[in-house]
N, C-alpha and C positions, 0 to 999 in steps of 0.2 A: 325323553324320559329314560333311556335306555342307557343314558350318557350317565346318569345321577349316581349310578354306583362308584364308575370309577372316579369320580369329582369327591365321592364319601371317602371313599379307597384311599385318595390325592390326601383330601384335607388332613386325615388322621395320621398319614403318615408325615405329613409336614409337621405338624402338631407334637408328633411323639419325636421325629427328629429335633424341632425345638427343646424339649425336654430335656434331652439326650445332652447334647448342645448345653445348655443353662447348667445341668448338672456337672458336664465337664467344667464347666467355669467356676463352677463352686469348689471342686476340687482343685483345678489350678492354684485359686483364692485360699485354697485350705493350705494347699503346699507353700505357698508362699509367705502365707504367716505360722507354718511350723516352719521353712527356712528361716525368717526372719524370728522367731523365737529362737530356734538353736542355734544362731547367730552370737544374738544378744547373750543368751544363757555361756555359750563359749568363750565370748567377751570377758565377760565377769566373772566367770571363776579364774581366765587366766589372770585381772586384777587380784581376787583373792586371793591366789595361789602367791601371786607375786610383792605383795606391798609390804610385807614382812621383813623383804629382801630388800628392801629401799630405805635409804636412810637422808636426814635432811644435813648438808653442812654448816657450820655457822663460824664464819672466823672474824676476829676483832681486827680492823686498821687503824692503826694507832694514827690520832691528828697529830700534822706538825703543831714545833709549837708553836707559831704563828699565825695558826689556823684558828678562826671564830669560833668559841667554844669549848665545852672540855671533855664531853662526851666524844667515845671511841666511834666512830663508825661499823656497822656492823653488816657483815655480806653473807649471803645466802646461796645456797647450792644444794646438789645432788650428788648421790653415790650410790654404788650397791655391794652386794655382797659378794666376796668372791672366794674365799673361802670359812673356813668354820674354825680356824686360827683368828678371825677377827678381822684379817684386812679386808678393807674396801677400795673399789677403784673409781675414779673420779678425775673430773679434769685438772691440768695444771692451775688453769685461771683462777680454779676455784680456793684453792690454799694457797697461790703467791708462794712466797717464801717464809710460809711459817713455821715454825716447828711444830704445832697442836693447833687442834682443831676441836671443837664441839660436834658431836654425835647423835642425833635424835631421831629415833626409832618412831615409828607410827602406831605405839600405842603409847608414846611419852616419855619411855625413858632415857635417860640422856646418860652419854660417856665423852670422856677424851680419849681422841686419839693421835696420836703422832704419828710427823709424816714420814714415812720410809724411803721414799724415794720419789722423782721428776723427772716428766720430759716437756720441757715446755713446746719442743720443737711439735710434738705432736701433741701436745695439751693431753697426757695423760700423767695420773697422779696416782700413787699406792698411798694409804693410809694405814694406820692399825688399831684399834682400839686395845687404851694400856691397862684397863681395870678388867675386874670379874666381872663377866655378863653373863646377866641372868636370863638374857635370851637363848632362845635355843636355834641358832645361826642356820640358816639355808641359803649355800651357798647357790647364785644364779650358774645358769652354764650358755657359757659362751659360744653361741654358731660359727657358724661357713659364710663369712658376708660374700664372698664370693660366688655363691650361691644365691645371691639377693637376687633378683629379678625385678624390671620396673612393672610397677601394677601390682606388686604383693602387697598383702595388707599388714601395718604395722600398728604398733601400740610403745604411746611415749610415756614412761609414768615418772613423776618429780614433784617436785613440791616448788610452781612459778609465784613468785611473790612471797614465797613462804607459805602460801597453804598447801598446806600438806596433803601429800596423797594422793594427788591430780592425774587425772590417765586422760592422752587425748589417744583418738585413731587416725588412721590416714593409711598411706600408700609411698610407695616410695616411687619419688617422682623421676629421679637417676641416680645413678650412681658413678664413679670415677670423678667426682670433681675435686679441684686442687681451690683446696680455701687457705687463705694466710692468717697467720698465728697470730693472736692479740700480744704487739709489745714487739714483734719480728717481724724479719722480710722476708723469712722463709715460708713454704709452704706445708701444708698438712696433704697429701693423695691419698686418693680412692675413698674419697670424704661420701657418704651414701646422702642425696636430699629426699627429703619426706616433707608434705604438706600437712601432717599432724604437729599439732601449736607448740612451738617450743619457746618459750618465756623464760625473761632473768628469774632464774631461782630452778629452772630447768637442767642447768649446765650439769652435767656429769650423773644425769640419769640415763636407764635403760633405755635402748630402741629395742624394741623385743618384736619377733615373728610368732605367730600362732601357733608356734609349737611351746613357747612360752620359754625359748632361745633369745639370749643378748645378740645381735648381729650390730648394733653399734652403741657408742657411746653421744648423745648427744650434746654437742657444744654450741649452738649459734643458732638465731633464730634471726633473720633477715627483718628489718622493720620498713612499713612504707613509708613514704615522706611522711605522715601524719602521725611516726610514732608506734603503730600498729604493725601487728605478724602481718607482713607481705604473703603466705605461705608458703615460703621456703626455706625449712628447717634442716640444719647440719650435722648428721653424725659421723663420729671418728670409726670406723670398720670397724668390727670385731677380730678382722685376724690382724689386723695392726695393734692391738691391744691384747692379742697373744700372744703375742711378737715381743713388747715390750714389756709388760708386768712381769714375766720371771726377773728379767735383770734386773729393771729397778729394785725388785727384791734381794734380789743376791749381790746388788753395786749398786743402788741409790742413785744411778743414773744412766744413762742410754746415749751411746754414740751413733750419731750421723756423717754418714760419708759428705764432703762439702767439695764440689767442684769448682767454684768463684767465678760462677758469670752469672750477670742478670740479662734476659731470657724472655722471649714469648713467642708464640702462636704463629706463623709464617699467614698476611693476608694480603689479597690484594693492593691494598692502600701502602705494606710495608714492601711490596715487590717493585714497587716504584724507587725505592731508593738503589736499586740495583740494575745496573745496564742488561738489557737483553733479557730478561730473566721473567718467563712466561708467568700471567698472573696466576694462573691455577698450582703456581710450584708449593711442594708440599712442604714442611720444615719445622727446624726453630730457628728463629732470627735470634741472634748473640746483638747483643746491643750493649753490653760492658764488660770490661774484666774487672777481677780485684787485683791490684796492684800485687806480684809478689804471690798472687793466690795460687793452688794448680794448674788451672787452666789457662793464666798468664805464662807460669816455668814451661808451663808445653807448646807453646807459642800459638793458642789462641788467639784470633782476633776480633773486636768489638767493632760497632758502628763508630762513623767520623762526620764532624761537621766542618763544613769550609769556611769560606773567609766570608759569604753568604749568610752564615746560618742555614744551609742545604745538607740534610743527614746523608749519609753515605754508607748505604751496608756492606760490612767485608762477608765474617762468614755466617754459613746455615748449617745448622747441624741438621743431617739427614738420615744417620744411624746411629745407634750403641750396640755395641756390643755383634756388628753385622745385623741388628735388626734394626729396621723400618723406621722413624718417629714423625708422625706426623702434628702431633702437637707438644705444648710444655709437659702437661698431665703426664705424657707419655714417658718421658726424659725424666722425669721427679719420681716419677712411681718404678722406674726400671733402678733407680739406683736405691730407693727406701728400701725397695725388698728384695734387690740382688747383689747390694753392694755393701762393704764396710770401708772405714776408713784403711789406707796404706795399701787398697790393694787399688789395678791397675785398672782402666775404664778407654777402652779402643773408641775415639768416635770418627766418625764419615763427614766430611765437614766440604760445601762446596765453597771454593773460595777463585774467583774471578775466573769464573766459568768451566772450573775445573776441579775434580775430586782427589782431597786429601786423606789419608787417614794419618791419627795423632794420637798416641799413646797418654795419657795424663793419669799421673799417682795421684788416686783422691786421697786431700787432708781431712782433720777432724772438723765438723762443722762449728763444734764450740769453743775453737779456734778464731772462729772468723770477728771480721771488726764489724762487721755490718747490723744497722740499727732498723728500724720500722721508717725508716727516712729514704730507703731504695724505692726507684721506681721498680715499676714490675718485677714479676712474679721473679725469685733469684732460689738460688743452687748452688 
């Protein structure tokens, strides 16, 4: 009997540490649905803040005349605002080569505007809107994509299929990828991918970060065999689109440095075409030249097939500029954002077990003869 208190003592304090216990849990449960309220509630004002600035495109493709029918074809896109003069920026694909374009604000009202200027090479497009708008323009502002981080959380808004006004979310799943241009063999770098839905009718809307910052332009939405967002969605960086809308503006178009080799990734499987040459070597394999191009006048060499059909690697480019390349990415992104045409490009190039360096004057890219008919990825 003498035991009975402390077992009272016991139970009350097990008892009240339950309590204790359950109430913390209710509060965790509280905090976690005020995070996920102030979540949500953050979400959506950055929509409302932003959908004003979103505009839908709509351009007419004239049918041949051979073609069934006599109705125009009609394509869909996205754009936004960039500044309070009117222009909008958007991707190439989304205007082709039109001169005007349809404009439609998401409370309905509709303008033309004409296109200022192209870069198909990086699929960015300036627009302007030619009449009086009765809007009152806010323009988006554009981030630091280099400052992107994989795991941040992003917000895709466009109008996929034509409906208007569409916000998906997601994360950006990496960033630095090299996607190739619809209609080219060239390359777009430091492409940001996001697993938020990007849809035909997407193309040339905002990737925006939670500070309610553009960090890309969205082009491309990967589909599975069955037709469906695979989720892996493609935007054009924001400081590549910093980069290039002034000039479009002020020259209606944008020059690219063009070295004239096609190019890729140094891998095991490709080290086999070369004697002696440890499979972990790092590189880009040169697998063509263009005829006449730079990197042919510099005496570049491409891969060779025998009298077999047996490829045969000559050179690997191992640096530019004395730095490092371990992949294409690498090579394509060193010269988009540190090179112009005519000026000079040093590369480190191992060629039958020995290191060369080769001077090559890069030409103009929209110069070159080359069609969406190259294999791999080209420069």
């Amino acid at each position: 009997m003498k035991i009975a208190p402390f077992i009272l003592v016991a139970v009350i304090v097990f008892v009240f540490s339950g309590l204790i216990l359950y109430a913390g849990h209710l509060e965790i449960f509280g905090q976690s649905d005020n995070t996920r309220n102030s979540t949500s509630t953050s979400i959506s004002k950055i929509f409302k803040d932003v959908q004003g600035s979103v505009v839908q495109i709509t351009r007419e493709n004239k049918q041949a005349p051979d073609s069934p029918g006599d109705e125009n074809v009609t394509s869909l896109g996205s754009g936004f605002i960039f500044d309070k003069e009117g222009r909008i920026i958007t991707n190439h694909h989304v205007v082709q080569d039109s001169k005007s374009v349809d404009v439609t604000f998401i409370d309905g009202n509709r303008y033309v505007a004409s296109v200022v200027g192209s870069d198909p090479f990086n699929d960015v497009a300036v627009i302007k809107i030619t009449q009086n708008i009765s809007e009152k323009l806010r323009p988006l502002i554009l981030g630091n994509s280099s400052a992107v981080e994989v795991g941040d959380q992003v917000i895709a808004i466009g109008n996929p299929y034509g409906l208007a006004g569409s916000m998906s979310l997601g994360i950006v799943s990496q960033k630095g990828r090299l996607i190739s241009t619809e209609g080219s063999a060239f390359s777009i770098p430091s492409v940001i991918q996001t697993d938020a839905l990007i849809n035909p009718g997407n193309s040339g809307g905002p990737l925006l970060n939670t500070q309610e910052e553009v960090i890309g332009m969205n082009s491309a939405g990967v589909l599975s065999d069955s037709g469906a967002f695979s989720g892996i969605g493609l935007a054009v960086p924001s400081n590549t689109i910093s980069k290039i809308v002034p000039v479009l503006i002020s020259k209606g178009n944008y020059t690219h440095p063009w070295l004239g080799i096609s190019a890729s990734s140094l891998t095991s499987k490709l080290t086999e075409n070369f004697e002696n040459l440890s499979r972990d070597f790092k590189g880009v394999y040169v697998d063509s030249i263009t005829k006449n191009g730079p990197a042919d006048k510099a005496g570049l060499r491409g891969s060779t097939t025998d009298q077999y059909g047996d490829k045969h690697g000559t050179d690997i480019i191992t640096a530019v500029d004395n730095r490092n390349v371990t992949y294409m990415e690498d090579l394509v992104s060193y010269l988009d954002e540190n090179k112009k045409p005519g000026e000079k490009l040093n590369l480190t190039v191992l060629r039958n077990q020995s290191y060369l360096d080769i001077g090559v004057l890069l030409g103009d890219r929209s110069n070159s003869t080359k069609t969406n008919d190259t294999k791999g990825p080209y420069d």
